[in-house]
Steps between C-alpha positions, in 0.01 A plus 500: 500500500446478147447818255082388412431467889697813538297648226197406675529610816606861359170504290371452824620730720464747198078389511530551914673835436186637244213394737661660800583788248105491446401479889726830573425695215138456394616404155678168324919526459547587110544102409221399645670205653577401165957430544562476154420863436819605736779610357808255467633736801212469708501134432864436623401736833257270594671168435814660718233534762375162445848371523592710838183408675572130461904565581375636796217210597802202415765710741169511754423133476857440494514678867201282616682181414808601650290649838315104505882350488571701746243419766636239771212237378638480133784294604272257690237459217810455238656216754138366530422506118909337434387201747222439325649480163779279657259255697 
């Protein structure tokens, strides 16, 4: 994933974190949503975050693939689908 997207999505979740800020406390985060008033630190926190959460949904979908291999009918759809190709 490439540093803009990465960028993106921790603007993001930084905007998520403010309004749920907002619906606990009765009052808006100190940004206002607004990213670009974070700190370089505060920045690099969230795009760590950004980066584990997706870590975590590849290894996830990774499992899911592997679980679909797995199942008995896999083989026969991936003999089916080679016949196919071959015929």
């Amino acid at each position: 994933m490439d540093e803009a997207t990465i960028e993106r999505l921790a603007a993001a979740a930084h905007r998520a974190h403010c309004v749920e800020y907002e619906r606990q406390n009765g009052e808006p985060y100190w940004t206002g949503g607004d990213y670009e008033q974070l700190d370089g630190d505060a920045k690099e926190f969230a795009r760590v975050t950004v980066r584990a959460v997706f870590k975590e949904r590849n290894s996830m979908l990774e499992e899911e693939r592997q679980e679909r291999r797995d199942h008995p009918s896999y083989e026969r759809w991936r003999n089916t689908k080679t016949e196919k190709q071959k015929g």
